[in-house]
C-alpha positions as CSV (number, residue, x, y, z in Angstrom):
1,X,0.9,-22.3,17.6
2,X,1.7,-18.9,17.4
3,X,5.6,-19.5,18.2
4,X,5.5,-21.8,14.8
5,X,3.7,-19.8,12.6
6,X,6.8,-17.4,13.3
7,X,9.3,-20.1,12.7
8,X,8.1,-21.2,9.6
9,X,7.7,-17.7,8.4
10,X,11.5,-16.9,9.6
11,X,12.2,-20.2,7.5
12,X,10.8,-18.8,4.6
13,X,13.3,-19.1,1.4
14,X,14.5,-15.9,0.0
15,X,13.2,-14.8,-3.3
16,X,15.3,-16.5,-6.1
17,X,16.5,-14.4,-9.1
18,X,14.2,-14.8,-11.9
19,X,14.9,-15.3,-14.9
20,X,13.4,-13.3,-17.4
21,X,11.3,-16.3,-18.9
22,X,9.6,-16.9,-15.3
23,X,9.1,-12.6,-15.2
24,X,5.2,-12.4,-15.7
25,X,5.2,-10.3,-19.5
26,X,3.1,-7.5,-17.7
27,X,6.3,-6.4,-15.6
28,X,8.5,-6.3,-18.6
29,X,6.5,-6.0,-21.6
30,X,3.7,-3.5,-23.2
31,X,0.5,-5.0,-24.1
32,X,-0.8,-5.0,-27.5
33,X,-2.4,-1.2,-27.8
34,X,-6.0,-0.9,-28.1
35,X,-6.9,2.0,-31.1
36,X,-10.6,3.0,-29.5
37,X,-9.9,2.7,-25.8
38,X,-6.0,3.4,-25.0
39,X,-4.1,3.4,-21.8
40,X,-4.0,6.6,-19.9
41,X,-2.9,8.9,-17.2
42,X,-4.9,11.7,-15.9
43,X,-4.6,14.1,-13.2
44,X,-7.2,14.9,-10.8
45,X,-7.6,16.8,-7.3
46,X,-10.0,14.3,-4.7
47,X,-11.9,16.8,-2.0
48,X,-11.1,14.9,1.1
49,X,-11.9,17.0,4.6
50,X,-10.6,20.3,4.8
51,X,-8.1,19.8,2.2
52,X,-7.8,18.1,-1.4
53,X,-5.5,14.9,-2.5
54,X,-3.3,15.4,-5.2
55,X,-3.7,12.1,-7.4
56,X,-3.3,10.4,-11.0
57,X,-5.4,7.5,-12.2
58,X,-3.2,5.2,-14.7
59,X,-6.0,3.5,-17.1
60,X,-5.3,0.4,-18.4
61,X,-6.5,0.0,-22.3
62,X,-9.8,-1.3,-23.2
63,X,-13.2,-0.5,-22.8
64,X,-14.2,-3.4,-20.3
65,X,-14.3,-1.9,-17.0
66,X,-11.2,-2.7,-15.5
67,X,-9.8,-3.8,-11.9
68,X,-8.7,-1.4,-10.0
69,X,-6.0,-0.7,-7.6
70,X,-5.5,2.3,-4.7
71,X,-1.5,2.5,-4.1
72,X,-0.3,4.1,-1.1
73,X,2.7,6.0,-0.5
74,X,4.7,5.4,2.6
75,X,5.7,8.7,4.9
76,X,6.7,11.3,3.3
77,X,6.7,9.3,0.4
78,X,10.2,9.7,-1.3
79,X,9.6,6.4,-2.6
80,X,6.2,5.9,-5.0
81,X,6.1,2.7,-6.2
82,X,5.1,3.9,-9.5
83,X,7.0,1.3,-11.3
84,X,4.9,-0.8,-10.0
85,X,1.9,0.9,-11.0
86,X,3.2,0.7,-14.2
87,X,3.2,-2.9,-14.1
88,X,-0.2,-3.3,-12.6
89,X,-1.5,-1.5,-15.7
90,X,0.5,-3.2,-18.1
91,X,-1.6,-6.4,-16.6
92,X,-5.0,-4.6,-16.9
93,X,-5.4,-2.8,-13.6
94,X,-6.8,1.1,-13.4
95,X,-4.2,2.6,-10.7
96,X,-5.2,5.3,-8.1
97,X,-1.7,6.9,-6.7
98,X,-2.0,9.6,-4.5
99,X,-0.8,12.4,-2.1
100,X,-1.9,12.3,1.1
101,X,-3.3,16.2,2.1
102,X,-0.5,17.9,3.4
103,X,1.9,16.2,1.7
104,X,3.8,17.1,-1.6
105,X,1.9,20.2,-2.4
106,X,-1.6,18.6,-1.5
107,X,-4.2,21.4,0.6
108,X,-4.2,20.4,3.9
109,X,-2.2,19.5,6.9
110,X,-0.8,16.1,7.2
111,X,-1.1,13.8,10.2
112,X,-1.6,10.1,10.1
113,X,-4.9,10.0,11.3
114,X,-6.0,12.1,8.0
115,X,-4.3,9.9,5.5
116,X,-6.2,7.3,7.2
117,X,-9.6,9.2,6.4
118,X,-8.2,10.0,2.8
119,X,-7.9,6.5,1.9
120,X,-11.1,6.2,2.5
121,X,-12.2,8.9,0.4
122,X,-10.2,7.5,-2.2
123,X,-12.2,4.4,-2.1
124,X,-15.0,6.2,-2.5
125,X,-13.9,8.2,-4.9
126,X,-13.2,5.1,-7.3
127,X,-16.7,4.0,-6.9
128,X,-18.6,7.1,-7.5
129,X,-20.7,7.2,-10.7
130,X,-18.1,9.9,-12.4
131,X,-14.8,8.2,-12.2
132,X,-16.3,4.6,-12.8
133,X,-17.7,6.4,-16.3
134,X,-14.5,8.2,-17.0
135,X,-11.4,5.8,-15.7
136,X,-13.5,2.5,-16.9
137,X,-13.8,1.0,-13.5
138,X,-14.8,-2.5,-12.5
139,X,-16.3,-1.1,-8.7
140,X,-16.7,-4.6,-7.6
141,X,-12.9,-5.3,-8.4
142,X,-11.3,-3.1,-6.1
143,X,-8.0,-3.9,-4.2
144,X,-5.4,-1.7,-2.1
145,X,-1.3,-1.9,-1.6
146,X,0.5,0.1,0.6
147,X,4.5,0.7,1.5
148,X,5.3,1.6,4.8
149,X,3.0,4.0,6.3
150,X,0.9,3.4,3.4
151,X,0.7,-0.5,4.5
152,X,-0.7,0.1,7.5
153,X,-3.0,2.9,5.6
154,X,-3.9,0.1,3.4
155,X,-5.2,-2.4,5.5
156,X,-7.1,0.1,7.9
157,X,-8.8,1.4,5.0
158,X,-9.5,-2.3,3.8
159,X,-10.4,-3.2,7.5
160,X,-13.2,-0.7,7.4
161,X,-14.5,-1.6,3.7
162,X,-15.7,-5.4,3.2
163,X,-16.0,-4.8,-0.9
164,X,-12.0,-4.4,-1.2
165,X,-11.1,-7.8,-2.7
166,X,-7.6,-7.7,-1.9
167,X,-5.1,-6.3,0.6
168,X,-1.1,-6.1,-0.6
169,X,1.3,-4.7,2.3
170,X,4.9,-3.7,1.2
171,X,7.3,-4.0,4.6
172,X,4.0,-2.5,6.4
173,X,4.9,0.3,9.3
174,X,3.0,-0.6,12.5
175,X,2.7,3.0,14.0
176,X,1.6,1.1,17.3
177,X,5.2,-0.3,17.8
178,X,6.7,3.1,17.1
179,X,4.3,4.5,19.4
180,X,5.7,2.5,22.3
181,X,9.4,2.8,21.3
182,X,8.6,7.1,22.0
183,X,7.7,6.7,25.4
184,X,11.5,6.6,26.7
185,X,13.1,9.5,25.9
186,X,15.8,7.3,23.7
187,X,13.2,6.0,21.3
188,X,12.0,9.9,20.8
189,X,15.3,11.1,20.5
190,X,15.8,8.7,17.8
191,X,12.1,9.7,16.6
192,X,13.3,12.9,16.8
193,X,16.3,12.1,14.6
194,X,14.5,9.9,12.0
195,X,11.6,12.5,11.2
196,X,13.8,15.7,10.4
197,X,14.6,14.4,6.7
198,X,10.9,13.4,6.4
199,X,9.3,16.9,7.4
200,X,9.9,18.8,4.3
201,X,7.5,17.3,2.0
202,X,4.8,18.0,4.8
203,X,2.5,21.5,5.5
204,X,0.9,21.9,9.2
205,X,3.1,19.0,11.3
206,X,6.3,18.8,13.2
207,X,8.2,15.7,14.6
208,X,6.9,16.7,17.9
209,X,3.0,16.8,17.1
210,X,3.1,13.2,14.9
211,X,5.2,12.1,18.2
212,X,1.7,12.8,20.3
213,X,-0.4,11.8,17.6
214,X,1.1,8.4,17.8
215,X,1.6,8.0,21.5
216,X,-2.7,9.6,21.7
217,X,-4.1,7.3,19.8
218,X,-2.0,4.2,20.1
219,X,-4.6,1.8,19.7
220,X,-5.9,3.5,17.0
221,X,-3.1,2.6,15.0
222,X,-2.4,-1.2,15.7
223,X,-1.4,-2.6,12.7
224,X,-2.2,-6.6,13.9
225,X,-5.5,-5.0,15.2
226,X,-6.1,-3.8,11.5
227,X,-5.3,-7.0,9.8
228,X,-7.4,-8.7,12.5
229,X,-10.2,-6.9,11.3
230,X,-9.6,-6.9,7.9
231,X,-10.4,-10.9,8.2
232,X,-10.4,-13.5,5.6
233,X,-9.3,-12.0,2.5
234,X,-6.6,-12.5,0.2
235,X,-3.8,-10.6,1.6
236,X,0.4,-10.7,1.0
237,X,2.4,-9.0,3.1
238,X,6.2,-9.0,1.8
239,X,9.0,-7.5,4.2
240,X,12.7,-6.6,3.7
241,X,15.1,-7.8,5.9
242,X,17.0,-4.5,5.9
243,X,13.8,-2.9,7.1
244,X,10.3,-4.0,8.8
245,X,10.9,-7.7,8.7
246,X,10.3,-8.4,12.2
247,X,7.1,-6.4,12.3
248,X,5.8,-7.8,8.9
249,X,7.0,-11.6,10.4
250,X,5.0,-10.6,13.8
251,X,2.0,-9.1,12.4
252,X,1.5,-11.3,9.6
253,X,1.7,-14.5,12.0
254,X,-1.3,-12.4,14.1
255,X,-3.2,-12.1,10.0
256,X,-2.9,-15.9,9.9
257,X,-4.2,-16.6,13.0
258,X,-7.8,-15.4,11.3
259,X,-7.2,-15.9,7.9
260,X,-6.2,-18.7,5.5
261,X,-5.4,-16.5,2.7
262,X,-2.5,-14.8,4.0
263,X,0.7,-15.2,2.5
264,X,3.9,-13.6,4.1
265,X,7.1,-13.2,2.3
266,X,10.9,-11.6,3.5
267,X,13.1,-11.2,1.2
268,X,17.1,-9.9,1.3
269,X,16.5,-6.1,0.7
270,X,16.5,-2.8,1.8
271,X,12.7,-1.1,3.0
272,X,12.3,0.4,-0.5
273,X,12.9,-2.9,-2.2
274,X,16.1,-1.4,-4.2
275,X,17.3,-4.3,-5.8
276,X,14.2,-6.1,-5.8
277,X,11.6,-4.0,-7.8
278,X,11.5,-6.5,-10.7
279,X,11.1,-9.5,-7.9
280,X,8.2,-7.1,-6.4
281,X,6.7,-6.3,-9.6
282,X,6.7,-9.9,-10.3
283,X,5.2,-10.6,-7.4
284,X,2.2,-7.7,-7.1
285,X,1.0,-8.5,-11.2
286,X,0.7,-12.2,-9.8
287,X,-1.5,-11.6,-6.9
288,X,-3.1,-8.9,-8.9
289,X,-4.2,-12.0,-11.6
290,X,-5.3,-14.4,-8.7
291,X,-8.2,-11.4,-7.8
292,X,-8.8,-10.6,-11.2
293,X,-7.8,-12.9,-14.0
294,X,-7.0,-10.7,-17.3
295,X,-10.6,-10.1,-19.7
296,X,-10.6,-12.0,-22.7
């Protein structure tokens, strides 16, 4: 069974071109604007450990409590996604971005194990009695995307917190596998290699103590494992085929194997989606609609 869940999902058609009439309005369109209660961005620092996460909240308009949605960054995050927050508010989602501490200026010192903990504190965060008040929050309608790293930060937070309605993974990063590929000294040379550009945007690390981190705690960061755990939810995973496809084929077949709301997608692009962030916008405001229909 398991051999043809990966066949079918290697069969899988690539995503067609859209045309701008089948483009959900949200990805290309502003919403009518809403004079007492408009869309908004805010700043804030989140206290998480020994450090602080630099974030910004992007309110959707309207004084319903809205649906809300924690995107994470990948490692070190060159790539945001913000066009797709963008998008998600457009369609009447509250989104939580955010930098992970010891990244991009935030207190702290990165590893993966603390962005791990600071999703959760982000979650927390969005359900606390202050930002529900301030950013209009719907704490029942909360869901959680991820790129890269931050795919497999997203569904272990979402493993460990039943109440998320929704898990979206962009080409996930299973930190397992790389774990593995370290232990000859090939796979850390090319570790090695890899990390150097990535080290910059990040305080209190080095290619050589995320290298132990991974290889330490292997288990710890199983990404099947996660999904596993993260059960019967709705949950998309969409991979790139000039990036994680074979991991986001191979962990998504293990999701499905618990869950009958998983839905995987691999489509002809590169591991930051370049010439497919309309497709993926597309694609997120959808699923985003399915959890939450629009109010009114």
């Amino acid at each position: 069974m398991r051999w043809l869940i990966f066949a079918l999902a290697a069969l899988m058609p690539a995503v067609p071109a859209l045309a701008k009439d089948e483009i959900h309005r949200a990805v290309i369109a502003d919403p009518a604007a809403d004079a007492t209660a408009p869309a908004g961005m805010s700043a804030c620092v989140i206290p998480s450990g020994d450090g602080a996460m630099n974030a910004v909240m992007y309110t959707a308009s309207g004084k319903a409590p809205h649906p809300t949605l924690l995107l994470l960054h990948g490692f070190p995050g060159n790539e945001q996604n913000l066009d797709l927050a963008q998008a998600a508010r457009r369609a009447g989602w509250n989104v939580l971005t955010l930098h992970y501490r010891g990244s991009w200026g935030s207190p702290g010192h990165f590893s993966f194990a603390r962005s791990a903990e600071d999703a959760h504190v982000a979650l927390a965060f969005l359900r606390s009695a202050e930002a529900v008040a301030k950013y209009r929050i719907d704490p029942t309608l909360i869901a959680v995307a991820g790129h890269s790293m931050g795919g497999f930060i997203a569904a272990d937070a979402a493993a460990d917190d039943a109440a998320v309605q929704g898990l979206f993974l962009i080409d996930p990063w299973d930190i397992a596998e790389t774990a593995a590929a370290i232990a000859s000294p090939q796979g850390l040379a090319g570790w090695n290699r890899g990390a150097a550009g990535n080290l910059p945007p990040l305080s209190g690390t080095s290619a050589d103590a995320l290298a132990k981190e991974m290889t330490d705690n292997r288990e710890r960061f199983d990404l099947a494992q996660r999904l596993i755990a993260y059960g019967d939810r709705p949950l998309t995973i969409v991979g790139a085929e000039r990036g994680g496809a074979a991991t986001a084929r191979r962990v998504g077949g293990d999701a499905q194997s618990v869950a009958r709301r998983t839905q995987i997608q691999v489509w002809p692009t590169d591991h930051s989606f370049s010439d497919h962030r309309v497709a993926l916008a597309d694609l997120l405001v959808r699923w985003l609609i399915q959890i939450a229909p629009p109010i009114g």
